[in-house]
VOVO-650793 format. One record per residue (C-alpha): z, y, x. Coordinates in Angstrom, 2 decimals. Layout:
Z/Y/X
...
This chain:
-17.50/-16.13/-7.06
-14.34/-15.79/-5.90
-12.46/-17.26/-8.81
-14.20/-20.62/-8.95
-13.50/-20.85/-5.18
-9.84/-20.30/-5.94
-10.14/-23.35/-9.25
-11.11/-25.53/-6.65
-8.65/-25.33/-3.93
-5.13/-25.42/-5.88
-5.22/-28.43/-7.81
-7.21/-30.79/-5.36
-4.55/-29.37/-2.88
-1.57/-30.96/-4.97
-3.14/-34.17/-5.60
-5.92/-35.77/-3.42
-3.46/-34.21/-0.70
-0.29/-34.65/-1.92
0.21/-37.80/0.36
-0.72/-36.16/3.52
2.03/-33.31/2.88
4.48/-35.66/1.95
4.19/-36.96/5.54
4.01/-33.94/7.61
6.84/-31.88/5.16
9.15/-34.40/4.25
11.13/-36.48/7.35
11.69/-39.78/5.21
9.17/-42.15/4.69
9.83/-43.50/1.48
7.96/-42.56/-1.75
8.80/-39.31/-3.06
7.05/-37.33/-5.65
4.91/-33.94/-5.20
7.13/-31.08/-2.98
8.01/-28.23/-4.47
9.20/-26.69/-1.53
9.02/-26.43/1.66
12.23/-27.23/3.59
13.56/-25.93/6.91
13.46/-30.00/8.62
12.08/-28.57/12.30
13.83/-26.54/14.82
13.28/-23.66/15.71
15.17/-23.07/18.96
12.94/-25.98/20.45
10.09/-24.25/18.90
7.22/-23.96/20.76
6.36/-20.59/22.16
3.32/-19.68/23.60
0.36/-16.43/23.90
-3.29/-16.81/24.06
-5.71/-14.14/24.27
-8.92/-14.33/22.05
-12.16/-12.88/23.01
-13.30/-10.47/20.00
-16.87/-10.12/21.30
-16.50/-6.35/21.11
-16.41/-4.42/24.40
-15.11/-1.05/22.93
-13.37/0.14/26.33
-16.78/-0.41/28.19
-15.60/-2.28/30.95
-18.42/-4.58/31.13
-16.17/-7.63/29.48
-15.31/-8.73/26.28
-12.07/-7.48/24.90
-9.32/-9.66/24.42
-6.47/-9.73/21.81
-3.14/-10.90/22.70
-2.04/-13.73/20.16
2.05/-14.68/20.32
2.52/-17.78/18.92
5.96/-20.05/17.48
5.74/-23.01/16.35
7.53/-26.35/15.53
7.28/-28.43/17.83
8.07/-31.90/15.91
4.69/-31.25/14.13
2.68/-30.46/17.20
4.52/-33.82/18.84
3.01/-35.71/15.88
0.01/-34.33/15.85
0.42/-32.82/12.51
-1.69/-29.92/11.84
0.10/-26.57/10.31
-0.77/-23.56/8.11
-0.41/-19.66/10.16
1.23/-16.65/8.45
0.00/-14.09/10.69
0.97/-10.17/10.97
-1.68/-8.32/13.10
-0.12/-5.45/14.47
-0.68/-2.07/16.62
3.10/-1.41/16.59
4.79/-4.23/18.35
5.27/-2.26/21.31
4.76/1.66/20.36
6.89/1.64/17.71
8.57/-1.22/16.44
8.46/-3.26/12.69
10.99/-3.08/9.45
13.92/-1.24/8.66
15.40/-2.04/12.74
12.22/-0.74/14.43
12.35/-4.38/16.45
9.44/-4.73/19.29
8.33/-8.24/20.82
10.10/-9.41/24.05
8.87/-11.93/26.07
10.52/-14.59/29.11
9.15/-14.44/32.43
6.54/-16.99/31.38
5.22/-13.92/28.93
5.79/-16.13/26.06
7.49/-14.37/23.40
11.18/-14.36/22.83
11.61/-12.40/19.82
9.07/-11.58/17.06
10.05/-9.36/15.27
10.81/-9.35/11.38
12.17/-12.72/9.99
8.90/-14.64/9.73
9.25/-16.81/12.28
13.30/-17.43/12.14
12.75/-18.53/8.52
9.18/-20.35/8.33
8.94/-21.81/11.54
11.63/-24.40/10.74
9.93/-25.28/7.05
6.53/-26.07/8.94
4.38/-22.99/9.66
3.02/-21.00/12.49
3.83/-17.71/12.95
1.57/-15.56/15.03
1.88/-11.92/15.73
-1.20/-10.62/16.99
-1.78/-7.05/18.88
-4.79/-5.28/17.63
-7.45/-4.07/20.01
-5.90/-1.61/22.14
-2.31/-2.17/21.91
0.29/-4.07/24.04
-1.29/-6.96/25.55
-4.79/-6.44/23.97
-7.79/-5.09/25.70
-9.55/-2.48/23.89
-9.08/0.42/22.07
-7.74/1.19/18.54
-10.41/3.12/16.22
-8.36/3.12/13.09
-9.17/0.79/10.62
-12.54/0.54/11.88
-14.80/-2.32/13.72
-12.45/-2.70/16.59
-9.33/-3.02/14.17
-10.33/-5.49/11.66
-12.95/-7.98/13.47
-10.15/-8.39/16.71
-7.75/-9.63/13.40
-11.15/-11.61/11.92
-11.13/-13.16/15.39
-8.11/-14.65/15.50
-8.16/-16.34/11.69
-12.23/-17.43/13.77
-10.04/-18.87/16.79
-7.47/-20.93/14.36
-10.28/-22.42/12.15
-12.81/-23.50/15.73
-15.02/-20.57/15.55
-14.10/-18.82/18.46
-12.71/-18.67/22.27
-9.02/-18.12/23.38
-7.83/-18.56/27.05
-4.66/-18.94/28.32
-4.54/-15.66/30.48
-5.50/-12.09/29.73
-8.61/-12.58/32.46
-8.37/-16.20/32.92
-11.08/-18.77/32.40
-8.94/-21.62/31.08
-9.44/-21.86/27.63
-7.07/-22.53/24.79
-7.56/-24.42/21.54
-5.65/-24.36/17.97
-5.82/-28.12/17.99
-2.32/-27.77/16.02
-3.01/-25.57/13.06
-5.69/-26.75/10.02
-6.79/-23.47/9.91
-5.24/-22.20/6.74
-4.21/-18.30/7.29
-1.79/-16.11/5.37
-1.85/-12.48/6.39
0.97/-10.42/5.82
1.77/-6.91/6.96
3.59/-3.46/6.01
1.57/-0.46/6.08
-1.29/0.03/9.04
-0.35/-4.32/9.33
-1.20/-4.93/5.61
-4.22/-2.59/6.11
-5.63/-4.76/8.44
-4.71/-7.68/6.22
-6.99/-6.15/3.31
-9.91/-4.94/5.90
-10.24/-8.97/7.32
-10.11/-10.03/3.79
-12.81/-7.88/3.08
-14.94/-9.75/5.54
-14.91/-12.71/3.59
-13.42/-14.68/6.83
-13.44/-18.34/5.87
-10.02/-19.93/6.19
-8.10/-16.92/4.99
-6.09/-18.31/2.19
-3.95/-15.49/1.18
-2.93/-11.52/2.05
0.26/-9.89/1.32
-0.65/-6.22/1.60
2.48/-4.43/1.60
2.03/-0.68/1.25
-1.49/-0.81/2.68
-4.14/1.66/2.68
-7.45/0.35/0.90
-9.59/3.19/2.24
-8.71/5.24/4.92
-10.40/8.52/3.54
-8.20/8.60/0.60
-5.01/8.27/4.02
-6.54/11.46/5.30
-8.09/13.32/2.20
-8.14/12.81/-1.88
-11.46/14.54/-3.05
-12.05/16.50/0.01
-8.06/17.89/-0.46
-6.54/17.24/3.53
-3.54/15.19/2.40
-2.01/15.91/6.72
-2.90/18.52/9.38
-4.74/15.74/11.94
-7.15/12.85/11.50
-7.69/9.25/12.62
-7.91/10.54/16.39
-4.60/11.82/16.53
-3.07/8.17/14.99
-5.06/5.90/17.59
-3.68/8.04/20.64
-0.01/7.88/19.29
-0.60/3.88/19.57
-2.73/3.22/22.15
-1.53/1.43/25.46
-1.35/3.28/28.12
-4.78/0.98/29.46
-6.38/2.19/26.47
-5.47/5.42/26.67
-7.07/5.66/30.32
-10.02/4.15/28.83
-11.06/4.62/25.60
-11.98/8.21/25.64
-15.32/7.93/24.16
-13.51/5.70/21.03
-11.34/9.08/20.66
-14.29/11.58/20.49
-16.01/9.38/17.96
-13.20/9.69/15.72
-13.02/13.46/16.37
-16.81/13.80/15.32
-16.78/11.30/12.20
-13.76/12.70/10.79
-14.50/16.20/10.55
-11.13/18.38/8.59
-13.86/19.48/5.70
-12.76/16.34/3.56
-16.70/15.36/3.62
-17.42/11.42/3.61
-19.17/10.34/6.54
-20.26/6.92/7.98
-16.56/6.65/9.86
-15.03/6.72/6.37
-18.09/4.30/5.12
-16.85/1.67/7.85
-13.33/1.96/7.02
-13.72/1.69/3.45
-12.74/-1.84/2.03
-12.67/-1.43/-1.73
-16.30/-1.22/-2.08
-16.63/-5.12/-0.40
-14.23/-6.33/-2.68
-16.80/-8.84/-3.92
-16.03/-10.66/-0.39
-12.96/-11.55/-0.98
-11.99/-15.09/-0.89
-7.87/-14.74/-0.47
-5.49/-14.30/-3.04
-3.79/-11.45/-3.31
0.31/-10.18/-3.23
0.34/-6.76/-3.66
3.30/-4.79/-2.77
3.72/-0.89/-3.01
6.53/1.92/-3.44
5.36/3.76/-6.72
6.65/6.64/-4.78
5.40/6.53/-1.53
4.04/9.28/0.21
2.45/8.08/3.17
0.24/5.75/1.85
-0.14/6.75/-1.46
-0.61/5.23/-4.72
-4.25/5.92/-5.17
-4.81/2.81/-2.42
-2.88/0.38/-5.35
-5.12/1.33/-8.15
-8.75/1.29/-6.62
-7.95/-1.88/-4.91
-6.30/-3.73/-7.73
-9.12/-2.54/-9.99
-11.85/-4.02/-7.19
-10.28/-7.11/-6.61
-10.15/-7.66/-10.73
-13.74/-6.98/-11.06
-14.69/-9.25/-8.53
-12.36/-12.46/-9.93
-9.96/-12.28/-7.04
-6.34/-13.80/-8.13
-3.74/-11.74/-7.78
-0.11/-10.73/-8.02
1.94/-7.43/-7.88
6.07/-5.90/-7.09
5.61/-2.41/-7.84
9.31/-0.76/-7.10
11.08/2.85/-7.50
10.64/3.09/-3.30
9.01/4.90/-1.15
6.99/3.58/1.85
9.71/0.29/1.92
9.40/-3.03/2.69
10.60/-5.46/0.01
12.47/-7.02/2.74
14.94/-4.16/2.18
14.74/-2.82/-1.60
14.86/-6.89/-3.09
15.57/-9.38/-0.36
16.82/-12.02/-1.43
14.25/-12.47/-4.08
11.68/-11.39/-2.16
12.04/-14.06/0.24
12.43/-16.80/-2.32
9.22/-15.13/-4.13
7.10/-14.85/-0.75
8.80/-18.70/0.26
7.07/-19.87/-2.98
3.92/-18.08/-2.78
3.35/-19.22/1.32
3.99/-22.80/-0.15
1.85/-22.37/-2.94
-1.00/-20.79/-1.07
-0.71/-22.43/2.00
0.54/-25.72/1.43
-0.99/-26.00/-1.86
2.59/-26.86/-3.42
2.46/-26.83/-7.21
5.27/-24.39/-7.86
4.53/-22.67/-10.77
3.86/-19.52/-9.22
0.68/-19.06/-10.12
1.36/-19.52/-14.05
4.43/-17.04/-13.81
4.14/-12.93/-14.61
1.40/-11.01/-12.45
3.58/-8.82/-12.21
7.49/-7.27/-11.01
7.79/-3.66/-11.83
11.46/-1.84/-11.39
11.69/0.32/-14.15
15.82/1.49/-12.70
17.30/0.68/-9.66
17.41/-2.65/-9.07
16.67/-3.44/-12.54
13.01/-5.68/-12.57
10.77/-6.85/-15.74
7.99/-7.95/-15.30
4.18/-8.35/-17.41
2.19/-11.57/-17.86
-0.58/-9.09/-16.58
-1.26/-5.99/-14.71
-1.53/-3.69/-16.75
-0.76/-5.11/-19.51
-3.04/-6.48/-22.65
-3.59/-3.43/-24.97
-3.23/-0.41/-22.67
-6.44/1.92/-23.70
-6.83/5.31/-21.97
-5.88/8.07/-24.43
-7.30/11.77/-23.91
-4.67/14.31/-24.41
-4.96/17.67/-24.77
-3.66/20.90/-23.75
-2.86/23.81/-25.57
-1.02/27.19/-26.24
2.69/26.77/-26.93
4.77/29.55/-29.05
5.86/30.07/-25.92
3.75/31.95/-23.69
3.03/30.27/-20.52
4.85/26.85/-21.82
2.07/24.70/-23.33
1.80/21.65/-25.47
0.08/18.49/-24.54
-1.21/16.72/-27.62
-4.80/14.91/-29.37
-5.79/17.87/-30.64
-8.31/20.04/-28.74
-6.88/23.34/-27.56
-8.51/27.09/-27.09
-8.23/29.90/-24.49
-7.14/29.99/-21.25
-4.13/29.57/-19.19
-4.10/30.89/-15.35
-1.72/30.43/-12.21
-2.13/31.51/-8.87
-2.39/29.25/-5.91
1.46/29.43/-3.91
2.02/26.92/-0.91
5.19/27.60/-0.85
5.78/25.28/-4.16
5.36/22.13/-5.39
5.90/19.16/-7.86
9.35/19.54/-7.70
9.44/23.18/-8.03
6.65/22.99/-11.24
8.47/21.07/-12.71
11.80/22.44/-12.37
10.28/25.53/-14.58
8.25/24.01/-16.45
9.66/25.44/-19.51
9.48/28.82/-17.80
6.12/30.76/-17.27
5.65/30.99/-13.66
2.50/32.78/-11.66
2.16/29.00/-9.80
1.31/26.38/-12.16
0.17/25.98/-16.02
2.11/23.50/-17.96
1.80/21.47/-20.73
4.90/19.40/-22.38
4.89/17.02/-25.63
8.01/17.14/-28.16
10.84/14.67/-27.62
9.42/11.03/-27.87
10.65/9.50/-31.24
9.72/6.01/-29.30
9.27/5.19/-25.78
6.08/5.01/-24.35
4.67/3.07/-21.16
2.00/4.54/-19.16
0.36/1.79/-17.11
-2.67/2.47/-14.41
-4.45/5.31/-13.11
-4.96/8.40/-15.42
-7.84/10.60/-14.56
-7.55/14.38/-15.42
-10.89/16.95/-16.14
-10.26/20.78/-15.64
-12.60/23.70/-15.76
-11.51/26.15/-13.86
-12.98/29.64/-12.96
-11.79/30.73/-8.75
-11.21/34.13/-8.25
-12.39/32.82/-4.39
-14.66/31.05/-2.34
-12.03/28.06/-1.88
-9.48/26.72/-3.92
-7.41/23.23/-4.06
-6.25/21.74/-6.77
-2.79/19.22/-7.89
-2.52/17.58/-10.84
0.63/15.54/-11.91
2.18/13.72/-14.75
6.01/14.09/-15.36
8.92/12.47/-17.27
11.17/15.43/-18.23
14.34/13.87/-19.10
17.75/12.13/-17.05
17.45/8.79/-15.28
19.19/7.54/-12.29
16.48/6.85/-9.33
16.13/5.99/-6.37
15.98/9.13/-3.93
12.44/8.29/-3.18
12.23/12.07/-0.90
15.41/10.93/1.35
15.10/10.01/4.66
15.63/6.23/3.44
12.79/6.66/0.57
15.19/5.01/-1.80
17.14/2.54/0.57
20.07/3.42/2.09
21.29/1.01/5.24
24.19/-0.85/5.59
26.52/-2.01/8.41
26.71/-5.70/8.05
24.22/-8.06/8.28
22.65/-10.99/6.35
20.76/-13.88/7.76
17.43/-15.26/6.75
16.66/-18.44/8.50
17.35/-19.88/12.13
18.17/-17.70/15.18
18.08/-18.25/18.53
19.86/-16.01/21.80
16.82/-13.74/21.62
15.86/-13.35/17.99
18.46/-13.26/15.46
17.31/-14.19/11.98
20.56/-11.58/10.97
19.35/-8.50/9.47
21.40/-4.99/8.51
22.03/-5.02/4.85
20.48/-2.11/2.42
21.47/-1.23/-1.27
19.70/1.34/-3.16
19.86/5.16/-2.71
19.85/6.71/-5.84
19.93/10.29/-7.57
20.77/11.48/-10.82
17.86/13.73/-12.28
16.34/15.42/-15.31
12.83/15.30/-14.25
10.72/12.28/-12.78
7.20/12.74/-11.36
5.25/10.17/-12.66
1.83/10.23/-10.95
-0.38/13.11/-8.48
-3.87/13.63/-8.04
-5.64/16.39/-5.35
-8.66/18.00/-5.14
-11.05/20.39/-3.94
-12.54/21.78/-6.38
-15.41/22.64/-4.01
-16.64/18.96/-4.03
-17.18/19.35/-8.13
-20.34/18.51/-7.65
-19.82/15.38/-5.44
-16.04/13.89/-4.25
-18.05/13.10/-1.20
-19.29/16.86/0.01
-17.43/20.02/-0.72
-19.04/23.31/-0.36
-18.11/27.14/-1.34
-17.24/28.17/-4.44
-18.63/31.24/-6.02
-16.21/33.61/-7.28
-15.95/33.91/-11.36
-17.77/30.91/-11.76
-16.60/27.83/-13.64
-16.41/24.66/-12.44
-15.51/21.17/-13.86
-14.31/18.33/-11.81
-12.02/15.31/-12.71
-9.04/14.47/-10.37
-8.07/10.91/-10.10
-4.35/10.27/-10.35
-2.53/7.82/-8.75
-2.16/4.44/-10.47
1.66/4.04/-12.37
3.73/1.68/-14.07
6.77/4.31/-15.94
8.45/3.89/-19.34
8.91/7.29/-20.79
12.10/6.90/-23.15
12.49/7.98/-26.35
13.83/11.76/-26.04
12.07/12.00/-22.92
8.99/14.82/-22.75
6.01/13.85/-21.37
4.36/16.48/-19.18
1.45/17.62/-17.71
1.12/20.50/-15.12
-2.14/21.75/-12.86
-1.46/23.98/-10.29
-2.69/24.71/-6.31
-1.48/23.61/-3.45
1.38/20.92/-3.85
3.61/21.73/-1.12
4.65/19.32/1.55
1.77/16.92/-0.25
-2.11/18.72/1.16
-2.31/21.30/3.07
-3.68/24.59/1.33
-7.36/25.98/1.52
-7.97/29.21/3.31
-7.19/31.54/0.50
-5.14/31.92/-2.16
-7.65/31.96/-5.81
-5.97/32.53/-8.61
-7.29/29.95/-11.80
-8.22/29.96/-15.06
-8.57/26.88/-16.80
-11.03/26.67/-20.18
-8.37/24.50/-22.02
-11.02/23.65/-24.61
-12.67/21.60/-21.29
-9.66/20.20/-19.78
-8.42/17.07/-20.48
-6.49/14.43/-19.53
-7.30/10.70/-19.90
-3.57/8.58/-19.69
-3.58/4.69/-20.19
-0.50/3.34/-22.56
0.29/0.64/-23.60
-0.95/0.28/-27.31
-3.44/3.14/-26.51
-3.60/6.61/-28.85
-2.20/4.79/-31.77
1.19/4.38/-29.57
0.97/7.77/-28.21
0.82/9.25/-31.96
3.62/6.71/-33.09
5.61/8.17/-30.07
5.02/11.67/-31.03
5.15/11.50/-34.86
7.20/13.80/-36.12
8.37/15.15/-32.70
10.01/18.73/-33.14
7.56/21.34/-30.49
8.33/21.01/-26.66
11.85/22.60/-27.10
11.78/24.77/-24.46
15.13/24.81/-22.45
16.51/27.96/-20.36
17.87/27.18/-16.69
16.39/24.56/-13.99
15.56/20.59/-14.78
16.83/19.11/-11.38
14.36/16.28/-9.73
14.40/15.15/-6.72
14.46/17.63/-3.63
11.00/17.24/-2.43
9.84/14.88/0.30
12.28/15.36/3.50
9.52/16.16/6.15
5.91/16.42/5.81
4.62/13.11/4.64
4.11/11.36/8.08
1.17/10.52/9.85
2.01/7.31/10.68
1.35/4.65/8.20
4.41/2.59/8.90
5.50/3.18/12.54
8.85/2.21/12.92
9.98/0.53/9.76
C-alpha cells in the first residue's frame, strides 16, 4: 500500500542518510547536525545547461521511428563536478512554445548550442542553486518533441513516464533529436518531483497514476483528474468543442502536418452527446488511484472555472482511500497559480516540501495542518485535516415558503411542487440575485439568518425529481451564501489577482532568465451573495452518468447531481441557499430545447457536509426568524468575463 511505502522512505531518509546529505548540501566539512534546509551554496549562472531527447517507445505520428521528447535540463554544476548525484523537480509541458507559463506567459529560449537559456517560471533560478535539477520537458507533439498530443491520453502521460524512466536507468536519451549518441542521467539519483499548473499538473497526476517508480512527489496545481468531467459533468457539455480542438491549438507545426489520424481519433471518441467512451476511460486517472506511490500537494482556485472543482474532490477522495499522503491550499482564486495569489509563502511552503520530499529533510512539514484554506482575501487558516474530523453529510430539505416562489431549505421533508423554465440567457449570478423574487428561471430555496456560523466542507451531492415538459433538458444546481463579504473578483479577467508594475525576485538570475517577477495583490469585490459550489447535469443520463438518452415528456425522473467539492464558512446572519434551475449561463451550453420543470419536492434533496454534521446545522438554524425575504437585487459577482476557456492553463 501506498502508505507503508511512504513510512519507510521519510525517516530512513533523515537518518541512515543524513551523512551523505550533509556532504553533498552543506560546503563545510565539519560535523554539523541534520539540515533543515536546503541552501542556495551552487551557482547558477555556471549552471550546467543542456537538452536530451528521450525515446518514449510510442510512434504516434507513424513515421516508422520512435518518438522522441525534448528534455531541457539546468543544473549545478559543483555537484555534477563532484560527482554528487541530485533530486529533479520536473514540469512537463505542451505550452513552452504555443503559449507560454505563469502570470508573464514566458516561453523557453535557447543559445545557438539549443541548450536552454531561459526556463520559464522561477524553478530553476531558485532551486538550481540549493542543489536540484530542473527539467522542463515538452510533451509528445510540442516544441522540440516528436509526436503528437492526444490530450491527456497514452501519448501525453507515458512521454512524461519516460522521462522520470530515463532519470532512474530505465530508458534511452540521445543527445540529438535523430542522433544515435546516447545520453545518460549519471548525475541525478533518480528522485522526481512533478510540478505543474493546469494541463502541466494534469500530466503530473496522469504519470502518478502509473505508479512510475522514482516519482517521489506531485504538486498538481489546478489540474484536471479526469478529462470527461474538463469537457462534460453528467453528460452536461461544460464548452462548445472537445479534446480535438485543444491538441490542434498546441500542436507543432510537425505535428500538425502529421498527426492527422491522432486528430480524427479524438473526433470519434469524444462524441458532443456527453456519453463515456473508451477515450474518456484512458484519460481517466481517479479510478487508478490505488497506483499511486507520490505524495501529494494539491493546489486549486475554489473558484475556478476552467478546471473546475469537481477534479479537487474526486481526486482527493481517491487518493484518501487508497493511503496516499497528502496536503492541500485551497484559495478564493480562480484558475491562479499560488505563485501569484501567496508568493512568498508559497515558495517557502513548496522550498520545504521539495526538501522534505526530495531530500528527505526532517522539516516538520509533514506533521503540520493538511491543509491552507483562505476563507477572505489574503486571510489563511488552516485544518489538521481535510475536511475536517466531524463533518457528516446532512440532507436538507426543500419546501414552500409564505412566499410564493421563495422557498425554505430546512430537515424537514417538504410537499408539492415548484417549476421554472429552462432560460440560457441566465445564470448563477442572475438566480441568485432574485432569489427572494419568484422568477420563471430557477426554484429557490433559502434558510433563516444563521444564529451561528456554519462551515460546509467537501462535495455535497443534490437528488431532484423532475418531470420535462421535453425530450431534453439540462440541469444546474448550486449552493449560495446570501450575505456581504469582500472577495476576490474570481469572474475578472485576473480571476482574483490583479498585476502589478514592479517586480520581486525569487532566487538567482542570469542575462537570459531573470528570477524577477511582476508583483500581484488581490482583486477584490464587495458583494451580498457568494456562490458556494455548482453541479450540471443531463437529466437524460438519470439512468446512467455514463449514457444519456431522450426523455419522455411528463415523465418523472430522479437523478443526483454531484457538486463541486468546497471549503466556505457561512457567517452568522448569512442565509444559506439552494437554487435548481436549467442552463447556467456562460457555465454548459444548453440542450436543444427549452423544458420547463417540475420538481416533486417531497423527492428532492440535498445532501451538504458541515462541520459537526445535522446537529450543527440545527444549532445554526435554531430559532432563525423564516428566510426574510428582501425586495431589490443581492449584488454577486458579474458572471465569468468570457466563456470559461478551453484552454486549461495556456498562457498563465
Amino acid at each position: 500500500m501506498p502508505n507503508r511505502t511512504r513510512s519507510t522512505i521519510w525517516r530512513p531518509l533523515t537518518t541512515a542518510a543524513t551523512a551523505a546529505l550533509l556532504a553533498t548540501f552543506l560546503a563545510p566539512t565539519t560535523a554539523h547536525p541534520a539540515p533543515r534546509e536546503s541552501r542556495p551554496v551552487h551557482s547558477y549562472e555556471n549552471a550546467v545547461r543542456e537538452a536530451v531527447w528521450v525515446d518514449t517507445g510510442l510512434d504516434a505520428d507513424r513515421d516508422g521511428r520512435p518518438d522522441r521528447v525534448a528534455v531541457d535540463i539546468v543544473r549545478p554544476r559543483e555537484a555534477a563536478a563532484q560527482g554528487r548525484k541530485v533530486p529533479v523537480i520536473m514540469d512537463a509541458s505542451p505550452y513552452y512554445s504555443c503559449c507560454g507559463r505563469g502570470n508573464e506567459s514566458q516561453k523557453k529560449t535557447y543559445d545557438a548550442n539549443g541548450d536552454v537559456v531561459r526556463m520559464p517560471l522561477f524553478y530553476d533560478n531558485y532551486f538550481v542553486p540549493r542543489g536540484y535539477a530542473v527539467v522542463g520537458v515538452d510533451l509528445a507533439g510540442t516544441n522540440r518533441s516528436d509526436g503528437c498530443v492526444d490530450v491527456g491520453g497514452r501519448s501525453d502521460i507515458l512521454s512524461a513516464k519516460a522521462v522520470v524512466d530515463w532519470l532512474n536507468g530505465r530508458a534511452t536519451a540521445y543527445t540529438t533529436r535523430t542522433g544515435t549518441t546516447r545520453a545518460k542521467a549519471t548525475w541525478t539519483n533518480g528522485r522526481t518531483g512533478m510540478i505543474g499548473k493546469s494541463w502541466d499538473g494534469t500530466i503530473a497526476n496522469g504519470v502518478a497514476a502509473t505508479g512510475v517508480k522514482g516519482l517521489k512527489t506531485i504538486v498538481p496545481i489546478s489540474a484536471i483528474s479526469s478529462w470527461y468531467d474538463y469537457y462534460f459533468q453528467q453528460g452536461a457539455p461544460l464548452y462548445d468543442s472537445g479534446p480535438d480542438w485543444l491538441s490542434d491549438y498546441v500542436n507543432s507545426p510537425d505535428a500538425r502536418a502529421t498527426c492527422a489520424a491522432v486528430q480524427q481519433k479524438l473526433v470519434d471518441g469524444a462524441p458532443r452527446t456527453g456519453d463515456w467512451t473508451p477515450l474518456w476511460t484512458e484519460r481517466d486517472y481517479v479510478k487508478d488511484a490505488r497506483k499511486v506511490r507520490a505524495s501529494v500537494f494539491l493546489v486549486h482556485g475554489a473558484q475556478d472555472l476552467n478546471v473546475r472543482m469537481k477534479h479537487v474532490g474526486q481526486w482527493w477522495d481517491a487518493l484518501a482511500r487508497n493511503g496516499v499522503e497528502r496536503k492541500i491550499w485551497l484559495a478564493q482564486t480562480g484558475h491562479v497559480d499560488p505563485f501569484d495569489f501567496r508568493r512568498a509563502e508559497w515558495v517557502k511552503t513548496l522550498h520545504r516540501w521539495f526538501d522534505h520530499e526530495l531530500l528527505g529533510y526532517d522539516n516538520g512539514i509533514d506533521r503540520e495542518p493538511m491543509a491552507d484554506i483562505e476563507r477572505a482575501p489574503d486571510q489563511w487558516v488552516t485544518s489538521p485535516v481535510w475536511p475536517p474530523r466531524g463533518t457528516a453529510a446532512t440532507t436538507l430539505r426543500p419546501a414552500h415558503g409564505e412566499q410564493p416562489g421563495v422557498g425554505t431549505l430546512g430537515l424537514r421533508k417538504g410537499r408539492g411542487t415548484e417549476t421554472f423554465t429552462d432560460d440560457p440567457r441566465s445564470g448563477e449570478t442572475d438566480w441568485a440575485a432574485r432569489i427572494d423574487s419568484a422568477t420563471a428561471d430557477k426554484a429557490g430555496f433559502v434558510t433563516g439568518p444563521l444564529t451561528r456560523d456554519l462551515r460546509l466542507s467537501g462535495s455535497s451531492k443534490v437528488t431532484v425529481t423532475a418531470t420535462p415538459t421535453t425530450a431534453t433538458a439540462h440541469l444546474s444546481a448550486v449552493l449560495v451564501d446570501l450575505g456581504p463579504a469582500t472577495i476576490r473578483d474570481y469572474a475578472a479577467s485576473g480571476e482574483g489577482v490583479t498585476t502589478l508594475t514592479d517586480r520581486d525576485c525569487w532566487g538567482a538570475s542570469t542575462t537570459g532568465d531573470s528570477a524577477c517577477f511582476l508583483r500581484t495583490a488581490a482583486d477584490t469585490t464587495d458583494v451580498e451573495h457568494t456562490v458556494v459550489s455548482r453541479g450540471w447535469a443531463d437529466l437524460g443520463t438519470h439512468a446512467s452518468a455514463h449514457q444519456g438518452g431522450p426523455l419522455t415528456p411528463g415523465k418523472a425522473y430522479t437523478i443526483t447531481l454531484d457538486l463541486a467539492a468546497t471549503d466556505h464558512v457561512v457567517p452568522a446572519g448569512h442565509r444559506l441557499a439552494l437554487i435548481v434551475a436549467g442552463t447556467d449561463k456562460d457555465l454548459i451550453d444548453p440542450p436543444s430545447t427549452r423544458p420547463t420543470l417540475t420538481l416533486d419536492l417531497s423527492r428532492t434533496k440535498a445532501r451538504v457536509p458541515f462541520v459537526g454534521g445535522a446537529a450543527a446545522f440545527a444549532r445554526a438554524t435554531a430559532g432563525s426568524p423564516g428566510a426574510s425575504p428582501t425586495t431589490g437585487h443581492l449584488d454577486g459577482v458579474s458572471g465569468p468575463s468570457q466563456r470559461a476557456g478551453r484552454i486549461p492553463g495556456g498562457g498563465r
